[in-house]
Biotite code that builds the C-alpha atoms (Angstrom):
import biotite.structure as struc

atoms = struc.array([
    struc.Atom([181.254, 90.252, 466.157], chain_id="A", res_id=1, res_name="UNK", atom_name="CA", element="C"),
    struc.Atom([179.859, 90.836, 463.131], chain_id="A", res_id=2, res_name="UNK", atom_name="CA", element="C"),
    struc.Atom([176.008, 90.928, 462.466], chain_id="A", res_id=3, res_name="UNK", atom_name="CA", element="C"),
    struc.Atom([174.124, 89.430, 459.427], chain_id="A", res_id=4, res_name="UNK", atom_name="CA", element="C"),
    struc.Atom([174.432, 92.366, 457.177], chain_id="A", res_id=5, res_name="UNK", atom_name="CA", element="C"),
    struc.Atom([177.826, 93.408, 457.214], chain_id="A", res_id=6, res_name="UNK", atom_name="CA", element="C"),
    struc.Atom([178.715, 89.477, 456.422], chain_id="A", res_id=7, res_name="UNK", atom_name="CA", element="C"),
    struc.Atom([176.505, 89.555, 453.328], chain_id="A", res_id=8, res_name="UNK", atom_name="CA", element="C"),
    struc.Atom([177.557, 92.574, 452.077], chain_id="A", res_id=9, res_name="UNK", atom_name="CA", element="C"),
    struc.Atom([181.535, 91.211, 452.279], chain_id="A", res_id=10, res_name="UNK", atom_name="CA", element="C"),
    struc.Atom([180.312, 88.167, 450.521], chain_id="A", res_id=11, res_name="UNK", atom_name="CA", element="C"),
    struc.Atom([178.613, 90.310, 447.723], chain_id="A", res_id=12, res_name="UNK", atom_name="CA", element="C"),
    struc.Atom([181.972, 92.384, 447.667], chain_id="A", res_id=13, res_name="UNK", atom_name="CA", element="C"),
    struc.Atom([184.276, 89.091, 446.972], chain_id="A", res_id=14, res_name="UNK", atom_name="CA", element="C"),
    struc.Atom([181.874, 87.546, 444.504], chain_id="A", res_id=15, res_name="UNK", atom_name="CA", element="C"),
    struc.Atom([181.701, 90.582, 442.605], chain_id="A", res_id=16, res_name="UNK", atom_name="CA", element="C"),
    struc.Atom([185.524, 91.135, 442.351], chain_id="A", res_id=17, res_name="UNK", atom_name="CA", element="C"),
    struc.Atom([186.332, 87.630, 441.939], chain_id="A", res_id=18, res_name="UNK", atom_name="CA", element="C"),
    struc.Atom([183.448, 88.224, 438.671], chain_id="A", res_id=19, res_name="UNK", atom_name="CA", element="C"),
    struc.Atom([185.570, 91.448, 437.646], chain_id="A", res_id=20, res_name="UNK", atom_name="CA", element="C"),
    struc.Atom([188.663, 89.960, 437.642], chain_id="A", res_id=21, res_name="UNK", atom_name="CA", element="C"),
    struc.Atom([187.570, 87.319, 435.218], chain_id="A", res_id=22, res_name="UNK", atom_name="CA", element="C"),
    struc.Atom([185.477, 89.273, 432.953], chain_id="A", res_id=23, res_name="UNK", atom_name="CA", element="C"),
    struc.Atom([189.073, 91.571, 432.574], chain_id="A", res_id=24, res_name="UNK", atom_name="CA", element="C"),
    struc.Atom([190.917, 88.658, 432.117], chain_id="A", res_id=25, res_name="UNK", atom_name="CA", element="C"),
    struc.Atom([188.343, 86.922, 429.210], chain_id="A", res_id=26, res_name="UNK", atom_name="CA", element="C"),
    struc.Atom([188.301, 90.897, 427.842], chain_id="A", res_id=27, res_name="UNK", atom_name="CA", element="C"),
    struc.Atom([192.111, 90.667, 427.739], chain_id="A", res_id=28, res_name="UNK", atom_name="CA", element="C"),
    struc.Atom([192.610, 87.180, 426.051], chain_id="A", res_id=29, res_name="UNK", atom_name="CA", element="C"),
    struc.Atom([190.139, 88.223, 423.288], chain_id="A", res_id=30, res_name="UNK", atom_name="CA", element="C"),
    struc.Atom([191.821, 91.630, 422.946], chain_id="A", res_id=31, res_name="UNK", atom_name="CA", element="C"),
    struc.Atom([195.188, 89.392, 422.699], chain_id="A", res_id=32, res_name="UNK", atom_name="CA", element="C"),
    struc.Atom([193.638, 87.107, 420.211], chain_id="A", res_id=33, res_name="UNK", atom_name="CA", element="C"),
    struc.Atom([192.307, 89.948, 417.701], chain_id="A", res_id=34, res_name="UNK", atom_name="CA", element="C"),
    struc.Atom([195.197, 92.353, 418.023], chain_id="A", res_id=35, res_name="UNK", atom_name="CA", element="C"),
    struc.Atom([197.760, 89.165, 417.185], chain_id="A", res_id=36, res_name="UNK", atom_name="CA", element="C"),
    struc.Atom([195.454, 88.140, 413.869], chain_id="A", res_id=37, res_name="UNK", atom_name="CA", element="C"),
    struc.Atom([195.416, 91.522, 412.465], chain_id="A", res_id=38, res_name="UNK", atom_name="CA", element="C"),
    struc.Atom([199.249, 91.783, 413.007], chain_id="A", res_id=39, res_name="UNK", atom_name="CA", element="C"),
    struc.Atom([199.874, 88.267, 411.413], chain_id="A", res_id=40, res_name="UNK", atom_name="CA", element="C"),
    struc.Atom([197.767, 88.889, 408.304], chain_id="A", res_id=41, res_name="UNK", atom_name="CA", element="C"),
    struc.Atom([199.970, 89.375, 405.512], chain_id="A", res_id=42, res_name="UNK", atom_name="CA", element="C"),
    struc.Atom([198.562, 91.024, 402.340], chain_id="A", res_id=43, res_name="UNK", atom_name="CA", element="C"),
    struc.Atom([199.651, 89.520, 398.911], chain_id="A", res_id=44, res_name="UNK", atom_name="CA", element="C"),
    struc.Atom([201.385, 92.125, 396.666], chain_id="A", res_id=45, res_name="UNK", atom_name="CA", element="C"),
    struc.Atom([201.331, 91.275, 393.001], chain_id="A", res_id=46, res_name="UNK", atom_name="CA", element="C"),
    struc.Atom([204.929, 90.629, 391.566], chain_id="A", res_id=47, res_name="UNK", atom_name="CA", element="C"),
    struc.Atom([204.757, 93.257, 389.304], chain_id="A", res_id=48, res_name="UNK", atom_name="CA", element="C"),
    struc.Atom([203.899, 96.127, 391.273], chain_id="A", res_id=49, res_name="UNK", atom_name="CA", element="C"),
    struc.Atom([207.031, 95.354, 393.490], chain_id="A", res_id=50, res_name="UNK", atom_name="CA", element="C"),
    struc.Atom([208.839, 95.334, 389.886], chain_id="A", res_id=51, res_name="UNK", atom_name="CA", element="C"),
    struc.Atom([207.408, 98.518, 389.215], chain_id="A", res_id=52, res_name="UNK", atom_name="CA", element="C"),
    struc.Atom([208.727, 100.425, 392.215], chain_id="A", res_id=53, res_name="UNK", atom_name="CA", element="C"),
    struc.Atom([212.055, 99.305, 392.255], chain_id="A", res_id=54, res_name="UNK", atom_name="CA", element="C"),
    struc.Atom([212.692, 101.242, 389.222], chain_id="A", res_id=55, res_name="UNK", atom_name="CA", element="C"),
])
């Protein structure tokens, strides 16, 4: 049997993981979000320095 101690400190254990696991998984969404806006910005090149290089 397990005395009054051991049973908080398991509790402490799971709340703490169960915080950890969502703090990685908000940390990876947001990582997700920024990485797939800097990928899907597009600069504008001006027509004629496309012109330019072609030659």
């Amino acid at each position: 049997m397990k005395n009054m101690s051991e049973r908080m400190v398991e509790g402490i254990k799971d709340q703490l993981s169960k915080t950890m696991g969502r703090l990685a998984i908000k940390t990876g969404e947001v990582t997700m979000e920024t990485s797939c806006l800097m990928f899907g910005y597009e600069p504008s090149i001006p027509q004629e320095l496309l012109k330019s290089s072609s030659k």
